[in-house]
C-alpha positions in Angstrom: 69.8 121.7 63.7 72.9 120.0 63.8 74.2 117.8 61.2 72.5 113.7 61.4 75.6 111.3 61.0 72.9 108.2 61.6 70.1 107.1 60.1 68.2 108.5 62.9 68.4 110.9 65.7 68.4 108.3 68.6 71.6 106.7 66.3 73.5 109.9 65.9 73.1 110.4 69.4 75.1 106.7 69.8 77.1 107.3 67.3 78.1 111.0 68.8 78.4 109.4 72.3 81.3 107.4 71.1 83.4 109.4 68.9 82.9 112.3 72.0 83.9 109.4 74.9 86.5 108.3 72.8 88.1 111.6 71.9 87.2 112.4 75.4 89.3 109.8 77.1 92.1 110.1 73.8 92.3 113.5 75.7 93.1 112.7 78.9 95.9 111.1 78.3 97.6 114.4 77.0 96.1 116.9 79.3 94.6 117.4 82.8 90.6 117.3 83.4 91.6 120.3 85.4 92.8 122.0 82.2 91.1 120.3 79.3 88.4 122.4 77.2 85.5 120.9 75.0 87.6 122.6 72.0 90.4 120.0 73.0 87.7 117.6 72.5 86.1 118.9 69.5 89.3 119.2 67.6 90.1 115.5 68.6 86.9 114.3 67.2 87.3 116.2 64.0 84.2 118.1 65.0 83.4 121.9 64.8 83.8 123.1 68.0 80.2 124.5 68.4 79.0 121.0 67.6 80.4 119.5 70.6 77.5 121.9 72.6 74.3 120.0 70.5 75.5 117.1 72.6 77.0 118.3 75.9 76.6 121.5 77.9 80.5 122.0 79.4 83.1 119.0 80.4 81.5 117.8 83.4 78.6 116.7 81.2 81.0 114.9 78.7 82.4 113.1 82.0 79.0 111.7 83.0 78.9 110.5 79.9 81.6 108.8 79.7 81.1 107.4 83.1 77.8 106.0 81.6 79.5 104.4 78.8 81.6 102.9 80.8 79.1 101.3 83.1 77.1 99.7 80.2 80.3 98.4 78.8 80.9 96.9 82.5 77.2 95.6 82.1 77.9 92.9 79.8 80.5 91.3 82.7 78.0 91.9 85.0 74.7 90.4 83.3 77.3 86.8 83.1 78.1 87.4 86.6 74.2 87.6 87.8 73.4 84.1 86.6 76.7 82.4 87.4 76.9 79.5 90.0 80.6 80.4 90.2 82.3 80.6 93.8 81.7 83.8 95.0 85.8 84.8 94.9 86.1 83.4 91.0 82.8 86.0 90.2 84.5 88.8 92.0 88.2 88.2 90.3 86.2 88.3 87.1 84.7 91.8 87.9 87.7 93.1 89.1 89.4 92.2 85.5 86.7 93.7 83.8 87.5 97.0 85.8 90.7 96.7 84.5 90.2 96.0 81.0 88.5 98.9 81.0 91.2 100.8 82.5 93.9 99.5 80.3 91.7 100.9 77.2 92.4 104.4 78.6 89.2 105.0 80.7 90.8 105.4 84.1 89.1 108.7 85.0 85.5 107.2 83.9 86.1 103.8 85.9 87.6 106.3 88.7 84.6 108.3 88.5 82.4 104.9 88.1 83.8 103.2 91.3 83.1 107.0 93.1 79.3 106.5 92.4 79.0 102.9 93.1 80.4 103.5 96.2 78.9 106.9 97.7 74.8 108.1 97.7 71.9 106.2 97.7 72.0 102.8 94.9 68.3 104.5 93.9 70.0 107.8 93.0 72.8 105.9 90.9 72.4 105.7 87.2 71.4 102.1 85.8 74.3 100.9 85.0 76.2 101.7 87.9 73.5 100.6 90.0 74.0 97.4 88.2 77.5 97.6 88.9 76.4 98.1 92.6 74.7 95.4 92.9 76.7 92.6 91.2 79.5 94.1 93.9 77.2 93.3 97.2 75.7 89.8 95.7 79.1 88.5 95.5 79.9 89.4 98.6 76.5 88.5 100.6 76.8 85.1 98.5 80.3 84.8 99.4 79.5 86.3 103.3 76.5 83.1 103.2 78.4 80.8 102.2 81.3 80.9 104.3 83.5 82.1 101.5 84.4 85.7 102.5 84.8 86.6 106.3 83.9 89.8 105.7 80.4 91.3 104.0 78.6 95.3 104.6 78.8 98.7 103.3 82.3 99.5 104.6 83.6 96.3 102.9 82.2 97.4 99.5 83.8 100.7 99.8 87.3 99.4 101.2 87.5 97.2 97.9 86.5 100.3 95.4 88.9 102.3 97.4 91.6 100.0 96.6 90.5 99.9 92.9 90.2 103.6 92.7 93.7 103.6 93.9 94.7 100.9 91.6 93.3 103.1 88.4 95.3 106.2 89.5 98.5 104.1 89.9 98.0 102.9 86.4 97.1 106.0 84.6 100.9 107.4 86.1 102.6 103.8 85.2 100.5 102.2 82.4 103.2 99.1 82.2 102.1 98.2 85.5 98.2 96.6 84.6 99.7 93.1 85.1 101.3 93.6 88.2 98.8 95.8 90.1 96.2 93.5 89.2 98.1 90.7 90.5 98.3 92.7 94.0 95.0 94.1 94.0 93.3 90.7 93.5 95.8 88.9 96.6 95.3 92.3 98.7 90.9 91.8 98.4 90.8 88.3 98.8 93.2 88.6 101.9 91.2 91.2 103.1 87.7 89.2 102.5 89.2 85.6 103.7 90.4 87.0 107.0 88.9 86.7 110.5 86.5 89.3 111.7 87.9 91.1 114.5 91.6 89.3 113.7 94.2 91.8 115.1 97.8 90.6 114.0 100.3 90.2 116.5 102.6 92.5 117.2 104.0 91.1 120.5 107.1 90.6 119.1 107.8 94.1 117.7 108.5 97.4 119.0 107.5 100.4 117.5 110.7 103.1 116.5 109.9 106.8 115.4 107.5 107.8 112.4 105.8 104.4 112.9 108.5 101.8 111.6 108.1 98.7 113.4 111.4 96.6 114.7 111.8 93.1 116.3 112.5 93.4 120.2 116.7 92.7 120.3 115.8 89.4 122.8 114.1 87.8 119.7 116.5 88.5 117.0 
């Protein structure tokens, strides 16, 4: 039986799910997933090592769980988002920064894993809180689609923009100063993206394309 830190079991539970997310996370900062143990995480969370096994089974477990925590704590950004009469663009700058409050905490392997789920498999085979997550994402756009906001709307659109997020998170984790910055260009690069033209193919006419794919104005215009 392992030891009761709560009141009751479902609170212990809770109150485990943290300290082992937090020392989790606290972890990856140091160390690889690739390389980190569940004794790297016990040890962090001042826990006997065999404790860490009443709660999870082996790292991947602790992963989904943090994942999980990290969707509810995206939930409460979400549930104001839901019944907001905002424009569709301010809703969706307002989920993107609560991606990345998340990720300047320290969770950018559980909001990299996060964005994954959201946008791969079936929404019914997604957890609640991503699914949430899910959804809030393709009501902004559909609203913003509707309304003549966003040019651009669908499946592939939804995973374009947690591509570039995903991308965004692994930037940061490498060059943590850069939250303000990459923000800044990941919030012009979507909204570019969403307000452009379907079918709009820049031109080109007055370029020429030089070796390994550098482009160069034709001599006549220069």
């Amino acid at each position: 039986m392992p030891k009761i830190f709560a009141a009751t079991v479902a609170e212990n539970y809770d109150y485990m799910a943290d300290i082992l997310t937090c020392a989790f996370e606290a972890c990856l900062v140091e160390t690889a997933y690739e390389a980190m143990t569940l004794a790297d995480v016990a040890r962090r969370a001042g826990i006997a090592r065999n404790t860490i096994y009443n709660y999870v089974a082996n790292k991947d477990d602790l992963l989904d769980l943090a994942v999980e925590r990290t969707g509810l704590a995206l939930s409460d950004v979400v549930a104001d988002l839901m019944g907001s009469r905002a424009a569709a663009r301010d809703r969706l700058v307002t989920l993107i920064d609560g991606i990345f409050h998340n990720v300047a905490k320290g969770k950018h392997l559980a909001i990299t894993s996060c964005l994954i789920a959201v946008s791969g498999g079936r929404p019914e085979s997604l957890p609640p809180s991503m699914r949430y997550v899910r959804d809030c994402f393709e009501n902004i756009l559909v609203d913003g689609f509707v309304k003549g906001e966003f040019q651009q709307s669908g499946e592939l659109t939804l995973e374009l923009i947690v591509g570039v997020l995903r991308a965004a998170a692994t930037h940061i984790l490498r060059l943590p100063h850069d939250v303000s910055q990459v923000r800044s260009e990941v919030v012009d690069m979507v909204l570019g993206y969403l307000s452009e033209e379907r079918g709009h193919v820049p031109d080109y006419s007055a370029h020429q394309v030089e070796g390994g794919g550098k482009m160069k104005r034709d001599a006549a215009n220069e």
